[in-house]
Backbone as a chain_set.jsonl record, in Angstrom:
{"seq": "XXXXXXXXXXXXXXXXXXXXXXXXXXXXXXXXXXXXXXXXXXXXXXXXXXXXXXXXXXXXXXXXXXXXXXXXXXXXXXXXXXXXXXXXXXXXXXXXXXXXXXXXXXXXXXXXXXXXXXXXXXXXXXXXXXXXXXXXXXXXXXXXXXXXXXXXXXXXXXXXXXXXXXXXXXXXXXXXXXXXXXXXXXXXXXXXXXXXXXXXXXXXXXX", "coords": {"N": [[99.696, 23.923, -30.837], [98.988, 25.67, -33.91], [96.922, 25.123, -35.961], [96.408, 25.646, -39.303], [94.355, 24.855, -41.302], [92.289, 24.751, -39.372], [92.045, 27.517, -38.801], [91.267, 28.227, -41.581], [88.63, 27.235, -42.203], [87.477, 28.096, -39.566], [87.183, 31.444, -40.563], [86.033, 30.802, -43.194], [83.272, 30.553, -42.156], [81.779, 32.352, -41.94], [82.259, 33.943, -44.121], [79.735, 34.167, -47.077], [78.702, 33.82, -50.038], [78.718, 36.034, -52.94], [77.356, 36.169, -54.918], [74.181, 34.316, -55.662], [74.571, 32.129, -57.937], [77.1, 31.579, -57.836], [77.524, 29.433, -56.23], [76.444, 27.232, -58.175], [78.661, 27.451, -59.876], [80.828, 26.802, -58.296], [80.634, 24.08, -57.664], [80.288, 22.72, -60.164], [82.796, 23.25, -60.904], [83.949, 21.243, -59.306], [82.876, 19.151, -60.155], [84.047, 18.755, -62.609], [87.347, 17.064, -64.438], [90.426, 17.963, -64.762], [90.072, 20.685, -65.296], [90.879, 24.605, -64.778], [91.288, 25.933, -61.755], [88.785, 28.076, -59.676], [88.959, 31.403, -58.257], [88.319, 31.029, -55.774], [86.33, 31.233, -52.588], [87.638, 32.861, -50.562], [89.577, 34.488, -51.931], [87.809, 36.01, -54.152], [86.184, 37.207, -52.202], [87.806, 39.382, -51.067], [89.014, 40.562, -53.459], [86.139, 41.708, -54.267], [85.933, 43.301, -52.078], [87.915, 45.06, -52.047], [87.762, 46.251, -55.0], [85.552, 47.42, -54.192], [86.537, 49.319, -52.019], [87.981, 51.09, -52.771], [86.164, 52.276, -54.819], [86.069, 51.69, -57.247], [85.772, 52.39, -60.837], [87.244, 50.934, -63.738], [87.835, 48.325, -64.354], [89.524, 45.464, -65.427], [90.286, 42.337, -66.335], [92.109, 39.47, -66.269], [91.614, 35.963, -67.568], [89.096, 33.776, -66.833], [87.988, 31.281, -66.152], [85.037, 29.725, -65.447], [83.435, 31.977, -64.604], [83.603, 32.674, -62.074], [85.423, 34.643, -60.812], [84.637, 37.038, -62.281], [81.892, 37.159, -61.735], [82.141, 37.934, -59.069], [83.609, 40.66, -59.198], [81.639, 41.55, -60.664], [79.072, 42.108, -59.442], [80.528, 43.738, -56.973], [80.764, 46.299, -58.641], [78.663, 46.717, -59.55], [77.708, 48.229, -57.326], [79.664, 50.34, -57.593], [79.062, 51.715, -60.313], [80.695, 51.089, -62.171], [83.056, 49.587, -64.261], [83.718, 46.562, -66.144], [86.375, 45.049, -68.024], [86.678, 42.126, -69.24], [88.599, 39.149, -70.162], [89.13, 35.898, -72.18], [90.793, 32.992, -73.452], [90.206, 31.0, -74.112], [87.921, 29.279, -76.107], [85.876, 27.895, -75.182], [85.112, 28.144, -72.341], [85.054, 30.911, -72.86], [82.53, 31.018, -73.968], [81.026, 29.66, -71.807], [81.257, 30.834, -69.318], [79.829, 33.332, -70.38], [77.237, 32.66, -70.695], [77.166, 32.395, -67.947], [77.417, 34.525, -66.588], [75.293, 36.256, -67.082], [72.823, 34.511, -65.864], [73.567, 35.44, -63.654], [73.3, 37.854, -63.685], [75.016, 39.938, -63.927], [75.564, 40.83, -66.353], [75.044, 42.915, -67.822], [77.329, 44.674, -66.526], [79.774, 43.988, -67.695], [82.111, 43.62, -69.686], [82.811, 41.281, -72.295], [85.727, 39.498, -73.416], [86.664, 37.428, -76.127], [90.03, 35.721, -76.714], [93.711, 36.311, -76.413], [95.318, 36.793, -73.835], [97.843, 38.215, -73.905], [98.39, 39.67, -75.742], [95.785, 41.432, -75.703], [96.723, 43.062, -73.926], [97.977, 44.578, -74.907], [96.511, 46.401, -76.522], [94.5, 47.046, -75.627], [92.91, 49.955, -73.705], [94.034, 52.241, -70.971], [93.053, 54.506, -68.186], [93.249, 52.009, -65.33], [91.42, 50.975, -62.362], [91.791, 48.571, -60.95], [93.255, 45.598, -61.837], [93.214, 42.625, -62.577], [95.217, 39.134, -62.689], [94.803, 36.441, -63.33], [95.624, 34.53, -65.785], [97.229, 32.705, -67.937], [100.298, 31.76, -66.328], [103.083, 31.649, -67.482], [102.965, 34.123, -68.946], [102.654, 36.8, -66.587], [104.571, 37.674, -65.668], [105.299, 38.853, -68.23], [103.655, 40.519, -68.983], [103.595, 42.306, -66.803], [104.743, 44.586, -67.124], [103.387, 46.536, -68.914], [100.924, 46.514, -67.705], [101.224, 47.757, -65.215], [101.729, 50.192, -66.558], [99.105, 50.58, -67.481], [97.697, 51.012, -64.854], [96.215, 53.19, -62.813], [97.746, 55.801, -60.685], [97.506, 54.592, -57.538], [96.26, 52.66, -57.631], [95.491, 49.171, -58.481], [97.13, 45.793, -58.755], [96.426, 42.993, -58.967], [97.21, 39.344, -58.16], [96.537, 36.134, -59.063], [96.999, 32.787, -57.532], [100.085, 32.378, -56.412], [101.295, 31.663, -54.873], [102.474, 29.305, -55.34], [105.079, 28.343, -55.234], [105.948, 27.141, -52.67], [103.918, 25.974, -51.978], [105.007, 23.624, -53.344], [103.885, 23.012, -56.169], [104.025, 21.977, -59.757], [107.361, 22.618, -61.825], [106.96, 24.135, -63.814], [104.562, 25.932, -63.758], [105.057, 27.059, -61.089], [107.502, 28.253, -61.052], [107.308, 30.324, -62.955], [105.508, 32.541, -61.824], [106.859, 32.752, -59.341], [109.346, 34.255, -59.903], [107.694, 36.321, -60.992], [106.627, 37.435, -57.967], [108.89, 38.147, -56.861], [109.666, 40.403, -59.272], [107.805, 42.149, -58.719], [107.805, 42.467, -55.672], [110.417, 44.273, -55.69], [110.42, 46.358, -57.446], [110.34, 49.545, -56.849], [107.853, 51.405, -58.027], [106.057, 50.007, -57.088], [103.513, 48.927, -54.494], [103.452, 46.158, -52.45], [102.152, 43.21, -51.227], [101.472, 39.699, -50.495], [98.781, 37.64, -49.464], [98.057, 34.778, -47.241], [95.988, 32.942, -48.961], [93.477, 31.238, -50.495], [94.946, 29.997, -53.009], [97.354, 31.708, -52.624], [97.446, 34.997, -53.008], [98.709, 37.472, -54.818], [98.955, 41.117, -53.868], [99.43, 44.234, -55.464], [100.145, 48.331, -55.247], [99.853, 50.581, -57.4], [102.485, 53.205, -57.055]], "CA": [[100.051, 24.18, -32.234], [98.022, 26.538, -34.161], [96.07, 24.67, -37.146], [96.148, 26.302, -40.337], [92.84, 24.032, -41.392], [91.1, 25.314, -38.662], [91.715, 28.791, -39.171], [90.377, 28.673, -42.48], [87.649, 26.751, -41.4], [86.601, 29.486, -39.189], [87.101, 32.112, -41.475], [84.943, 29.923, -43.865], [82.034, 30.121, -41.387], [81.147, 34.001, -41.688], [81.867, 33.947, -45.642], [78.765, 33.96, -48.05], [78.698, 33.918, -51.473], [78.117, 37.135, -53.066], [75.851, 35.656, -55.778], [73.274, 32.537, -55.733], [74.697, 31.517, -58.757], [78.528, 31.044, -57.642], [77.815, 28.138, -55.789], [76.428, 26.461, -58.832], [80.113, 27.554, -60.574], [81.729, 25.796, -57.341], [79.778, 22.699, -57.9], [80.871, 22.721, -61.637], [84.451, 22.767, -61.33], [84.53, 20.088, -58.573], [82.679, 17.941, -60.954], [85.234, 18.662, -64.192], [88.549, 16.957, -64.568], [91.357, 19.034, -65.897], [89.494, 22.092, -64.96], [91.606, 24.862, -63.991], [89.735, 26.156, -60.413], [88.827, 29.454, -59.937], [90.0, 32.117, -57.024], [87.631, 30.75, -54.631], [85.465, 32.035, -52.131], [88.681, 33.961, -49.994], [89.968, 35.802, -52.726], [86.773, 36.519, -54.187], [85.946, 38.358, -50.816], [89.149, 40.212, -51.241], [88.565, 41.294, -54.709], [85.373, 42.201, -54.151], [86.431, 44.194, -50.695], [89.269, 46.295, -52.909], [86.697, 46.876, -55.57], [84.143, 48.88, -53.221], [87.063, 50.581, -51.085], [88.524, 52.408, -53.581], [85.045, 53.149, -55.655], [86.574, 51.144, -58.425], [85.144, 52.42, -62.041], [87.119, 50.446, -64.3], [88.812, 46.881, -63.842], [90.235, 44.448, -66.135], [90.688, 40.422, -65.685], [92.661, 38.563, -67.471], [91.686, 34.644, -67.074], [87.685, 33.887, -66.284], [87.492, 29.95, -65.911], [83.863, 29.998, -65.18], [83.258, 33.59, -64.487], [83.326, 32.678, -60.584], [85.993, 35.89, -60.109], [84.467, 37.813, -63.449], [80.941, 37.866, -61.03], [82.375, 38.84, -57.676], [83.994, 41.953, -59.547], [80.671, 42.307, -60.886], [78.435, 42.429, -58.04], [81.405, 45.044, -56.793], [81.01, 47.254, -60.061], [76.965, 47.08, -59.551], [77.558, 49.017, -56.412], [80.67, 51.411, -57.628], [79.219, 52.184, -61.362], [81.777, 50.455, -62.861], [82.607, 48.29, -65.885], [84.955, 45.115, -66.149], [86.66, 44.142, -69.615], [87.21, 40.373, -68.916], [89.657, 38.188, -71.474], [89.466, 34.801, -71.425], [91.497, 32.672, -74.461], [89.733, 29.582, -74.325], [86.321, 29.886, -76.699], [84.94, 26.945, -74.479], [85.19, 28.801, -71.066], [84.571, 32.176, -72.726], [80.942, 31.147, -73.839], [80.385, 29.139, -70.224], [81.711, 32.763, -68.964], [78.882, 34.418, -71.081], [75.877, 32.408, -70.241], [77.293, 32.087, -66.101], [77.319, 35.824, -66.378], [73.882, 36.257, -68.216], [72.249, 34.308, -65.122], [74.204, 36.058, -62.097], [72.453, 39.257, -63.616], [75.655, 41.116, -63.926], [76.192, 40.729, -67.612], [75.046, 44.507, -68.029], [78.605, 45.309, -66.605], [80.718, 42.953, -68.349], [82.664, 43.499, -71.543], [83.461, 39.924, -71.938], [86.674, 39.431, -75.074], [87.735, 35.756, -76.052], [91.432, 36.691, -76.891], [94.804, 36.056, -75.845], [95.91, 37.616, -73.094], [99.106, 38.52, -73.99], [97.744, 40.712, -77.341], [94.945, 42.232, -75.489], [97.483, 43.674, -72.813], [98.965, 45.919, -75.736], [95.764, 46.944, -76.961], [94.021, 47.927, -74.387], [93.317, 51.458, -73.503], [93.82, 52.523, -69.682], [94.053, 54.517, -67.068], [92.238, 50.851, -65.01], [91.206, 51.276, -60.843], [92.144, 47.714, -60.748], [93.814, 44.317, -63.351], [93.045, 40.939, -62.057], [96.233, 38.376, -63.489], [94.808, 35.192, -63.157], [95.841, 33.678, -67.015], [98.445, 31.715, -68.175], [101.506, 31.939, -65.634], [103.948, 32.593, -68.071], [102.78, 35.724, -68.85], [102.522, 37.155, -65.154], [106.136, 38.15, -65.872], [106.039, 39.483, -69.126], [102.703, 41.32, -68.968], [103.779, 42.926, -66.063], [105.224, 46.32, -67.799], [101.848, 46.5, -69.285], [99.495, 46.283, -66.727], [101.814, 49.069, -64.358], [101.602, 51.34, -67.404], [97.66, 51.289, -67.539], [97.055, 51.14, -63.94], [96.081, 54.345, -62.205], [98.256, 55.817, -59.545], [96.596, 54.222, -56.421], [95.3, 51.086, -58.69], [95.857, 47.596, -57.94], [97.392, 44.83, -59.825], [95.743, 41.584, -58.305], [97.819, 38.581, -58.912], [96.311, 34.997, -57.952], [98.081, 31.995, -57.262], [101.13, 33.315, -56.374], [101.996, 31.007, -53.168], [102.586, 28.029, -55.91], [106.248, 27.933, -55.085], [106.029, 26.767, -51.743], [102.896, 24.648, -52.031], [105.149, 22.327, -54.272], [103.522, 22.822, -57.429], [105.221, 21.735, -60.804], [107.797, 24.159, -62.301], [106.354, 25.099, -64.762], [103.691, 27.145, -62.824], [105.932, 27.703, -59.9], [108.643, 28.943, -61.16], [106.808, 31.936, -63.471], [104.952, 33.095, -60.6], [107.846, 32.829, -58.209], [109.74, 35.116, -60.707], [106.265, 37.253, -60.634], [106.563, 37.728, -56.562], [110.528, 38.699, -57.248], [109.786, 41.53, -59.563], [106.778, 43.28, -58.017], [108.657, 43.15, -54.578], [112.105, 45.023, -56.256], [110.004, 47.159, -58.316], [109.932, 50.534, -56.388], [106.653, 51.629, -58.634], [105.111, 49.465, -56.542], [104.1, 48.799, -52.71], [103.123, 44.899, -52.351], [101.694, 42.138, -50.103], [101.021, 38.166, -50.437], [97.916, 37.16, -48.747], [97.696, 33.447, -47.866], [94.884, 33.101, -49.018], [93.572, 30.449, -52.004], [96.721, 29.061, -53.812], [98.309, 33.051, -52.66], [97.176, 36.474, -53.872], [99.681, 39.18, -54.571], [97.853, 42.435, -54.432], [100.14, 45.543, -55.74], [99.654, 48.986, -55.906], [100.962, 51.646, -57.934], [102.777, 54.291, -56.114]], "C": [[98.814, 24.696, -32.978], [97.954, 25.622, -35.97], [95.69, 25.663, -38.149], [95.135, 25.89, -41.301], [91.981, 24.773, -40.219], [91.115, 26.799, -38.532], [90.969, 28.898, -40.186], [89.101, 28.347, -42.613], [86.713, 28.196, -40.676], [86.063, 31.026, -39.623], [85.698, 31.892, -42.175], [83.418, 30.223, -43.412], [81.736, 30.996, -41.608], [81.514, 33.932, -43.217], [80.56, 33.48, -46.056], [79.249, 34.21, -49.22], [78.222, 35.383, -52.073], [77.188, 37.361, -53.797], [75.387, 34.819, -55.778], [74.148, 31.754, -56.461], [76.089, 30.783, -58.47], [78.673, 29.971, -57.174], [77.585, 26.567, -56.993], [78.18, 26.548, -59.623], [81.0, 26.395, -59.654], [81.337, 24.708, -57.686], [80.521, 21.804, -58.856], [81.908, 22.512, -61.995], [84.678, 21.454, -60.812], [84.196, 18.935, -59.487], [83.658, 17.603, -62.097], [86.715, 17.976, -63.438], [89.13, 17.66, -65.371], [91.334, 20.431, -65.427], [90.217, 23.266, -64.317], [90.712, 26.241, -62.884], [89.767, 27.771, -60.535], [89.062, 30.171, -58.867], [89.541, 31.675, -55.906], [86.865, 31.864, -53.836], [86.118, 33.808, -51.238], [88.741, 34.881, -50.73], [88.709, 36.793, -53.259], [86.321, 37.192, -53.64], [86.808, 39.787, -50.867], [88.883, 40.595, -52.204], [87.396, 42.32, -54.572], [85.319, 43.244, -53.314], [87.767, 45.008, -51.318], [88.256, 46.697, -54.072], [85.966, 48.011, -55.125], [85.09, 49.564, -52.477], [87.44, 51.563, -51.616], [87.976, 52.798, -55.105], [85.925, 52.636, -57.099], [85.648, 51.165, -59.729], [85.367, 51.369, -63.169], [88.26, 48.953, -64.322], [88.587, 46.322, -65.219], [91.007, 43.151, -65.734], [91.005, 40.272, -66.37], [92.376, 36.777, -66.792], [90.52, 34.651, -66.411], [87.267, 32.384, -65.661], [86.25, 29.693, -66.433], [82.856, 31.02, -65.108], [82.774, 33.727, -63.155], [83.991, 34.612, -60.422], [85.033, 37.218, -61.065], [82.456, 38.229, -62.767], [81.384, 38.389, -59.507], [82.659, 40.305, -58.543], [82.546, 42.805, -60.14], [79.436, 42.446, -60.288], [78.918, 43.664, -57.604], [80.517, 46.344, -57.629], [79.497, 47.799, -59.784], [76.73, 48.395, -58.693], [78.537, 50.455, -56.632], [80.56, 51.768, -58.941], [79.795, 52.017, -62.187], [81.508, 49.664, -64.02], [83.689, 47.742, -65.443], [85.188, 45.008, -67.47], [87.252, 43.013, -69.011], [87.912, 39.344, -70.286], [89.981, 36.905, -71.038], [90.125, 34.356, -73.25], [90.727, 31.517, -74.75], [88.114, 29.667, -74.723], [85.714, 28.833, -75.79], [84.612, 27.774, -73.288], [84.69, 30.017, -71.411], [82.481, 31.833, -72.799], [80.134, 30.469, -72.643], [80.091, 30.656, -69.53], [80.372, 33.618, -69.285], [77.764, 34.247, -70.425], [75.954, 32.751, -68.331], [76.68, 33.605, -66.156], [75.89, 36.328, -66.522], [72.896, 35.874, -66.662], [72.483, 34.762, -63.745], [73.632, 37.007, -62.316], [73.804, 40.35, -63.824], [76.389, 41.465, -65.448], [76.367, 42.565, -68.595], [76.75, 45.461, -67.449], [79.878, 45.024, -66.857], [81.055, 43.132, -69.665], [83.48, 42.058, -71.82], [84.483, 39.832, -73.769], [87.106, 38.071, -75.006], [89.109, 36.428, -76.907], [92.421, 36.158, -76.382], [95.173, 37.443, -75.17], [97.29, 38.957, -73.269], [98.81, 39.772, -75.099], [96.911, 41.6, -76.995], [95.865, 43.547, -74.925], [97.78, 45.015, -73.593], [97.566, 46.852, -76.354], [94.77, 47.851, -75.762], [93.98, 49.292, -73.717], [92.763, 51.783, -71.855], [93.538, 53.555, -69.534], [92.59, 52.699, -66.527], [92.866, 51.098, -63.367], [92.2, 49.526, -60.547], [92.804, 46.512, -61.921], [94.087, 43.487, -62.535], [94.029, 40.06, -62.753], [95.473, 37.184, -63.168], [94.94, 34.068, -64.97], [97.025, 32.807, -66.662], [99.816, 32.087, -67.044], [102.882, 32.121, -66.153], [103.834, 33.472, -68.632], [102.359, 36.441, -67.876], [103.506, 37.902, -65.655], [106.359, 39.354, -66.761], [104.474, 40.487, -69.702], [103.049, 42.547, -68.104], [103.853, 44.531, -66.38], [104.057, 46.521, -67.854], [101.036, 47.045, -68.614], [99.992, 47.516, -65.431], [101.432, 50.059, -65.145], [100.283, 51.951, -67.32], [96.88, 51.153, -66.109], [96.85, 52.153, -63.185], [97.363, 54.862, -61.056], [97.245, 55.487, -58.412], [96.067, 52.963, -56.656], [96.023, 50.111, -57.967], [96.044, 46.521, -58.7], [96.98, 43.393, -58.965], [96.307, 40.259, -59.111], [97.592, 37.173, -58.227], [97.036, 33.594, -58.489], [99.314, 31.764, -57.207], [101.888, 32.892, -55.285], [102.684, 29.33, -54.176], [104.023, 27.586, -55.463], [106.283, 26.734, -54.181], [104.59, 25.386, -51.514], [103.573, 22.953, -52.881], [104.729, 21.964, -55.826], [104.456, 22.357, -58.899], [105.541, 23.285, -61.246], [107.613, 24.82, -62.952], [105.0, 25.941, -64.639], [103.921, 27.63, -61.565], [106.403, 28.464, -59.986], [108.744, 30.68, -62.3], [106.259, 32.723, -62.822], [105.67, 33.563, -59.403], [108.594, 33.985, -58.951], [108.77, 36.622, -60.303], [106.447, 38.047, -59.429], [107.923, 38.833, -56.836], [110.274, 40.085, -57.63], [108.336, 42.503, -59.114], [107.233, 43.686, -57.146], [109.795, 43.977, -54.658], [111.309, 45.986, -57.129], [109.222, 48.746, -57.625], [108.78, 51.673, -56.947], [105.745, 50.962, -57.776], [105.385, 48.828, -55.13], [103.457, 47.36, -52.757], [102.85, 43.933, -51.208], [100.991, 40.875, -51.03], [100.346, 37.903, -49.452], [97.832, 35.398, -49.244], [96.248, 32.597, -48.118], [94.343, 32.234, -50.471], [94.859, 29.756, -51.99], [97.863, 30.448, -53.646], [97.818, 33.843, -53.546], [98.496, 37.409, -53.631], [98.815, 40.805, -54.793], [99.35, 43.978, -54.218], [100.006, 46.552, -56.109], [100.334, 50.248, -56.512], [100.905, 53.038, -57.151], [102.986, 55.62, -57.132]], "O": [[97.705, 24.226, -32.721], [98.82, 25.616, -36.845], [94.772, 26.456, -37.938], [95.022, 26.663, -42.253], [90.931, 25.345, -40.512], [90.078, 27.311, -38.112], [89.949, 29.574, -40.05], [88.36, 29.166, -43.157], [85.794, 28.918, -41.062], [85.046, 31.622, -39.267], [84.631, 32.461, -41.943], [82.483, 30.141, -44.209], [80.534, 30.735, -41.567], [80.39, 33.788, -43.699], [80.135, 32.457, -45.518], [80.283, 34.864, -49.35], [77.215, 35.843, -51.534], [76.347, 38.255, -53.709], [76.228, 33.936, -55.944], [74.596, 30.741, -55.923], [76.257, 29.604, -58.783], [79.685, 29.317, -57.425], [78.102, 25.453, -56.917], [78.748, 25.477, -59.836], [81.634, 25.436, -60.094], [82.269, 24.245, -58.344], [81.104, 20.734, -58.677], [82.252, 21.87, -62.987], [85.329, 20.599, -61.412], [84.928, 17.959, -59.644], [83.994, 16.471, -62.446], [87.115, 18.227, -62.302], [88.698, 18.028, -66.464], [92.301, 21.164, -65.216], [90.286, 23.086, -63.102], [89.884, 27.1, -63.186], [90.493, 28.488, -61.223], [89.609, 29.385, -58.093], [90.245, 31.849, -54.911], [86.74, 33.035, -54.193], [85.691, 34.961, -51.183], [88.204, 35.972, -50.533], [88.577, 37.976, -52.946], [85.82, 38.121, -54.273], [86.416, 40.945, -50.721], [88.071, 41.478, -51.929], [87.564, 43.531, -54.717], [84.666, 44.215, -53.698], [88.526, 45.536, -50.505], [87.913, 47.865, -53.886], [85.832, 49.155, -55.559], [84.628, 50.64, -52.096], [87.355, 52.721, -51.208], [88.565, 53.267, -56.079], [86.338, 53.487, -57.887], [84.841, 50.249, -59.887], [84.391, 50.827, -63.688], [89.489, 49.009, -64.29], [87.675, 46.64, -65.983], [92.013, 43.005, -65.04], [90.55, 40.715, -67.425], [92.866, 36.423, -65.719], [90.49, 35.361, -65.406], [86.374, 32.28, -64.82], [86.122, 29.449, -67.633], [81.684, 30.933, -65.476], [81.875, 34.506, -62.84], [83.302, 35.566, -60.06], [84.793, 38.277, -60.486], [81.826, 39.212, -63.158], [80.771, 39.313, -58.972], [81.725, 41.103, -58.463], [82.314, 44.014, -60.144], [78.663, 43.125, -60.965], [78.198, 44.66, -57.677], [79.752, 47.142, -57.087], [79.173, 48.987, -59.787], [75.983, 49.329, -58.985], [78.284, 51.489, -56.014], [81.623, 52.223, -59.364], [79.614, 52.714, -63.185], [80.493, 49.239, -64.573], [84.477, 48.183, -64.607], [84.199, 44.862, -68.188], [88.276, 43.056, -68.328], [87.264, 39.039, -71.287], [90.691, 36.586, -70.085], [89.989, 35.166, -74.167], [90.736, 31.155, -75.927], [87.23, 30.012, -73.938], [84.535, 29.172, -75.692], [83.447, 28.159, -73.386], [83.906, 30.514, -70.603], [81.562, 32.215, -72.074], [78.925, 30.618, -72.467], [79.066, 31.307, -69.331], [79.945, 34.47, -68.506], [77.211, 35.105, -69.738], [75.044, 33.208, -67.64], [75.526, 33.812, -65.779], [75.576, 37.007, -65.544], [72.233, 36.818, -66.233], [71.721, 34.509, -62.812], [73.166, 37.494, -61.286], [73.555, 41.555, -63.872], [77.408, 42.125, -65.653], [77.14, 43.097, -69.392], [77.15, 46.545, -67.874], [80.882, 45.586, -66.419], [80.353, 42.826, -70.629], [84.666, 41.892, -71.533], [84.022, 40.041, -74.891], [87.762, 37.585, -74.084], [89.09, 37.456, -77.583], [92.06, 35.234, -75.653], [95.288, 38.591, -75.598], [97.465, 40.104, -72.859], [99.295, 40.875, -74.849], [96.926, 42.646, -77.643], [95.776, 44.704, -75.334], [97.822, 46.156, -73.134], [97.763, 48.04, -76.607], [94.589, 49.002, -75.365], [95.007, 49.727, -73.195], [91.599, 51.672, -71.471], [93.584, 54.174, -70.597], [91.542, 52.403, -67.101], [94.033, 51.305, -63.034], [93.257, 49.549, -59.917], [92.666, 46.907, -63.079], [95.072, 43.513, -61.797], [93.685, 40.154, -63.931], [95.925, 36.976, -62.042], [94.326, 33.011, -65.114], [97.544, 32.393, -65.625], [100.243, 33.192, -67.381], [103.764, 32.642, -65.47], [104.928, 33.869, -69.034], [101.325, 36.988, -68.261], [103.143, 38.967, -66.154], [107.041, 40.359, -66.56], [104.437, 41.037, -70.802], [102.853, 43.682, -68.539], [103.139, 45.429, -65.934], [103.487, 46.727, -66.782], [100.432, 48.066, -68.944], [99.109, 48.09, -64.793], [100.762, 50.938, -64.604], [100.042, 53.149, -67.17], [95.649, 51.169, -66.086], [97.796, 52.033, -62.406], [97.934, 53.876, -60.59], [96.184, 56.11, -58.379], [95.455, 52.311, -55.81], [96.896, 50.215, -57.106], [95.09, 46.201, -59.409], [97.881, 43.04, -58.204], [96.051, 40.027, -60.293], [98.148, 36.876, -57.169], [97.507, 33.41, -59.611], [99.765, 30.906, -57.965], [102.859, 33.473, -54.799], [103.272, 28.43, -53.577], [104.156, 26.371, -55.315], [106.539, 25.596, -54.575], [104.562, 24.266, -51.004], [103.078, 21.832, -53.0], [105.088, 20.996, -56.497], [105.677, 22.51, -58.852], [104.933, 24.355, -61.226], [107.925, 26.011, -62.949], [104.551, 26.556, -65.606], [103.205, 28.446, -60.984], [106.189, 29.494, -59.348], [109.566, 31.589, -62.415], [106.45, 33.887, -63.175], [105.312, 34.457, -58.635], [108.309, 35.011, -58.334], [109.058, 37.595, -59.605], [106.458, 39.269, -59.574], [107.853, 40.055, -56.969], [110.481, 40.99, -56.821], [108.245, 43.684, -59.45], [107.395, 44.904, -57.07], [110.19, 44.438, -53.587], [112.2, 46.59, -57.726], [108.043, 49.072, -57.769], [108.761, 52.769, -56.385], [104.59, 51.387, -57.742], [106.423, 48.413, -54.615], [102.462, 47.56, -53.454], [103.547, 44.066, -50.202], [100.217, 41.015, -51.977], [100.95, 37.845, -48.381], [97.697, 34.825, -50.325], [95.705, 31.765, -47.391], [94.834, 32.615, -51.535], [95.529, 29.161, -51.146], [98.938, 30.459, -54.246], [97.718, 33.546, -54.737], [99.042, 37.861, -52.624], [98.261, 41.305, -55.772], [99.916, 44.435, -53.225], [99.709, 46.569, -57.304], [101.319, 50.782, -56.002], [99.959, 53.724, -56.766], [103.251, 56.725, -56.658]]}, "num_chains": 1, "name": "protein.A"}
């Protein structure tokens, strides 16, 4: 029987960090209660590895925690010229976000907005190489239009935790996400895959 712990495990073993600093971010959450975690080291890899393949200029996150994912993209960006606008809602997390960023060194390619997600989405002026979803889970759904409109042809809509269904999670972050999976896969604009990977990435791209 094939161990799905010890695959990731091995995996695990050939991952590094892509900045010094991220491990202090890891550290940080494990210590907080409440805290909601950030994509981890997998996705992070993955982000960062769709960033540099397709010479990604300009990306957009929604949802920073810490600014664990908001420095992988910007490590990426260092190497592909790029900029990030990052939106986080929560003024506590955005100014953690600021300083984390500030000491990873990649703050020079960071447009960091405290904001609601949901408000930025409309404002926002595209075309964007890539759009990271990791906010609130009921707006996955209803951002969606949005975030197709200003994504390039060829772009990538990056959608994390996205396996919550099946992990058991409560419904009220299951069941907006599970929705989420639904209309990206039926949405012939777009070609899609779920990596299990973290809590599930959906990565979609516009056709």
């Amino acid at each position: 029987m094939i161990s799905i712990d010890n695959i990731t495990k091995y995996i695990k073993n050939f991952l590094s960090l892509d900045n010094p600093h991220l491990e202090a971010i890891l550290l940080e959450e494990e210590r907080r209660v409440g805290i909601n975690p950030s994509i981890g080291i997998e996705v992070g890899k993955v982000v960062g590895l769709l960033t540099r393949s397709i010479n990604a200029k300009r990306v957009l996150e929604f949802g920073t925690c810490l600014g664990f994912s908001t420095i992988c993209i910007g490590e990426a960006l260092k190497e592909t010229g790029g900029r990030l606008i990052s939106v986080e809602k929560n003024i506590d997390m955005y100014e953690e976000t600021k300083k984390n960023i500030k000491l990873a060194g990649v703050s020079e390619v960071v447009e960091l907005i405290c904001g609601d997600a949901g408000k930025v989405i409309e404002e926002v002026k595209g075309p964007f190489d890539i759009i990271l979803q990791d906010s609130s889970k009921e707006l996955y759904t209803t951002m969606l239009e949005n975030c197709i409109d200003i994504t390039r042809k060829g772009g990538l809509i990056i959608a994390d935790d996205t396996l919550f269904k099946p992990m058991g999670m409560p419904a009220q972050y299951s069941v907006p996400v599970d929705k989420y999976n639904e209309k990206v896969f039926a949405d012939k604009r777009l070609y899609s895959i779920i990596l299990p990977i973290g809590d599930g990435v959906t990565i979609s791209m516009k056709l």
